[in-house]
N, CA, C and O of each residue as an XYZ file, in Angstrom:
208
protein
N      14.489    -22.154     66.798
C      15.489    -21.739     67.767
C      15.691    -20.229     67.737
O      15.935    -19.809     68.868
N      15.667    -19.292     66.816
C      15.308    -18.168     66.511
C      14.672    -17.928     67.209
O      15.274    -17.583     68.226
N      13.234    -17.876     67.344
C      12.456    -17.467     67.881
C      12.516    -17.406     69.533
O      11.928    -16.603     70.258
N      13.395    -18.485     69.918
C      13.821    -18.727     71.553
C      14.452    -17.573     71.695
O      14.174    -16.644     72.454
N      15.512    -17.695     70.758
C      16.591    -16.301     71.379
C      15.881    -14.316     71.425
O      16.073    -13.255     72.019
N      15.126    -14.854     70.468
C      14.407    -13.284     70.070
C      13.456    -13.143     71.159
O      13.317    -11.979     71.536
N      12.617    -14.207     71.896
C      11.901    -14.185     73.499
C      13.017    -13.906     74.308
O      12.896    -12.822     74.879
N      14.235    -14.603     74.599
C      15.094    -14.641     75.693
C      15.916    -13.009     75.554
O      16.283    -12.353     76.528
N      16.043    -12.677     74.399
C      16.561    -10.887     73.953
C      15.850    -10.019     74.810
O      16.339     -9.352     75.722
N      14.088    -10.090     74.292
C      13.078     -9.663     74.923
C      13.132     -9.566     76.370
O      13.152     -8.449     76.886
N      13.159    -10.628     77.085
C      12.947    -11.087     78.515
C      14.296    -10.260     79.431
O      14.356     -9.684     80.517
N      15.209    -10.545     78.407
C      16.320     -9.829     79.031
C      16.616     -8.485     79.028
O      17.130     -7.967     80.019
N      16.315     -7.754     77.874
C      15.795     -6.256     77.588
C      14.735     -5.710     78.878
O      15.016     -4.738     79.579
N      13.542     -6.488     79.030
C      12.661     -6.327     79.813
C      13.267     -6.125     81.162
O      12.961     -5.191     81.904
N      14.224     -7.135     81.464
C      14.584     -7.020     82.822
C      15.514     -6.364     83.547
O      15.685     -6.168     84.750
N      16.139     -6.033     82.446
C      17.199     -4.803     82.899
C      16.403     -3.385     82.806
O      16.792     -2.632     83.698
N      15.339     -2.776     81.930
C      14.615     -1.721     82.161
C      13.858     -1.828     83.762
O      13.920     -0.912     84.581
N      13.166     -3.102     83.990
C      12.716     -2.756     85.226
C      13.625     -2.823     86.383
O      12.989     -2.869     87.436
N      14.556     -2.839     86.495
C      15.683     -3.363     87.725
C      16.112     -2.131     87.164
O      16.501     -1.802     88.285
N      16.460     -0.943     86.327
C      16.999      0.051     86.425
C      16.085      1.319     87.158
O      16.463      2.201     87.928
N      14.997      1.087     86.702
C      13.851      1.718     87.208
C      13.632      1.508     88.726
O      13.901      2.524     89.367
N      13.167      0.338     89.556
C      13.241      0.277     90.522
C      14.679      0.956     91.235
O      14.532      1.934     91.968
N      15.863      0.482     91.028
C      16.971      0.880     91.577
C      16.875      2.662     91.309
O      17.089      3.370     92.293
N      16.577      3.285     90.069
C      16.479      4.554     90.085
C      15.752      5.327     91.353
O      16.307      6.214     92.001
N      14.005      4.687     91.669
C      13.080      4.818     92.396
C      13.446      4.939     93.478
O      13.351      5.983     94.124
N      13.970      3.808     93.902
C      14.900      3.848     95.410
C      16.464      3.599     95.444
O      17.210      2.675     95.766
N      16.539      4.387     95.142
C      18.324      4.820     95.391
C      19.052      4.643     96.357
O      20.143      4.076     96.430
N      18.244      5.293     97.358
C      19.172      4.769     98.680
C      18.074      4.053     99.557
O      16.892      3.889     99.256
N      18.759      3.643    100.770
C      18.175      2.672    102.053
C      16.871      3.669    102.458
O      15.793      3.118    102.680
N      16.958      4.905    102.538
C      15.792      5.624    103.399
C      14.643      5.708    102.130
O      13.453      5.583    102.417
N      15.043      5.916    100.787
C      14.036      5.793     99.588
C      13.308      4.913     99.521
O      12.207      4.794     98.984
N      14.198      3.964    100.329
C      13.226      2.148     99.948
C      11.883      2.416    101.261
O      10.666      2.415    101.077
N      12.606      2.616    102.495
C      11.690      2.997    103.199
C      10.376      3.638    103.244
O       9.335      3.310    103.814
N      10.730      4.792    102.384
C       9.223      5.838    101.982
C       8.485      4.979    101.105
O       7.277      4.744    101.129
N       9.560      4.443    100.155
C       8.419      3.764     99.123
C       7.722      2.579    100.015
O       6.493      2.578     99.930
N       8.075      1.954    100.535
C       7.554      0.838    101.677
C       6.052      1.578    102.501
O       4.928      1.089    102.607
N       6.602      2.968    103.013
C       5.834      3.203    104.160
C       4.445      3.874    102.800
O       3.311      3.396    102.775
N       4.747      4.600    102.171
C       3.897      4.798    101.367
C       2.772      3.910    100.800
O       1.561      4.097    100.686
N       3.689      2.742    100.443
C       2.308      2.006     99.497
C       1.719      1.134    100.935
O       0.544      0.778    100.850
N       2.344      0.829    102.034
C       1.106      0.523    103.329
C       0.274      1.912    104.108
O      -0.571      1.857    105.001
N       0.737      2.901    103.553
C      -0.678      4.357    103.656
C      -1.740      4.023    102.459
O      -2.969      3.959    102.485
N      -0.856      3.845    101.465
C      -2.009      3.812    100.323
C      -3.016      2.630    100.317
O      -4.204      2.841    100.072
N      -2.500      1.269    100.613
C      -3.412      0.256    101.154
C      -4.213      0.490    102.308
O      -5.443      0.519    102.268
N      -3.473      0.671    103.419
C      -4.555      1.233    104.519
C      -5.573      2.327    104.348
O      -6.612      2.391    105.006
N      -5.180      3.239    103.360
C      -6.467      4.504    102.903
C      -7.099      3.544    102.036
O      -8.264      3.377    102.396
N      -6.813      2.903    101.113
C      -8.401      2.016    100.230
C      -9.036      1.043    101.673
O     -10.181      1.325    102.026
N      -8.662      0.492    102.065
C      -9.112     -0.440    103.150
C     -10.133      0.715    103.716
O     -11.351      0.579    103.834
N      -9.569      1.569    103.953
C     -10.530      2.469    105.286
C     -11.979      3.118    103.918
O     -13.204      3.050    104.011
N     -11.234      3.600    102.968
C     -12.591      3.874    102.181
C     -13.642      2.588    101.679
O     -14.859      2.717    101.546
N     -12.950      1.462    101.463
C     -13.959      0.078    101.437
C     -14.876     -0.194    102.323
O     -15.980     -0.641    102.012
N     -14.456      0.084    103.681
C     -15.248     -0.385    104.909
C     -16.335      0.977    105.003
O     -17.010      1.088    106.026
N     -16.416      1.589    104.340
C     -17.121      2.769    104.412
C     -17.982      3.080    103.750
O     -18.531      4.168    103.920
């Protein structure tokens, strides 16, 4: 049972670093946007260098 709680510590440690991080990343409504519009430039530029 130890060992449950010391995974579930973990899992929960884990998940508050990434949910602080994201929320840091995009802060506000127009941040979320860039990050949005960004990573569909960055997919559409590998797509266009694949076909090439």
């Amino acid at each position: 049972k130890e060992d449950v709680m010391v995974k579930k510590t973990i899992a929960a440690i884990f998940s508050v670093l990434v949910l602080s991080t994201v929320l840091t990343a995009c802060n506000t409504t127009r941040g979320v946007g860039e990050d949005i519009s960004d990573g569909g430039n960055a997919i559409s530029g590998a797509a266009t260098k694949a076909q090439q």
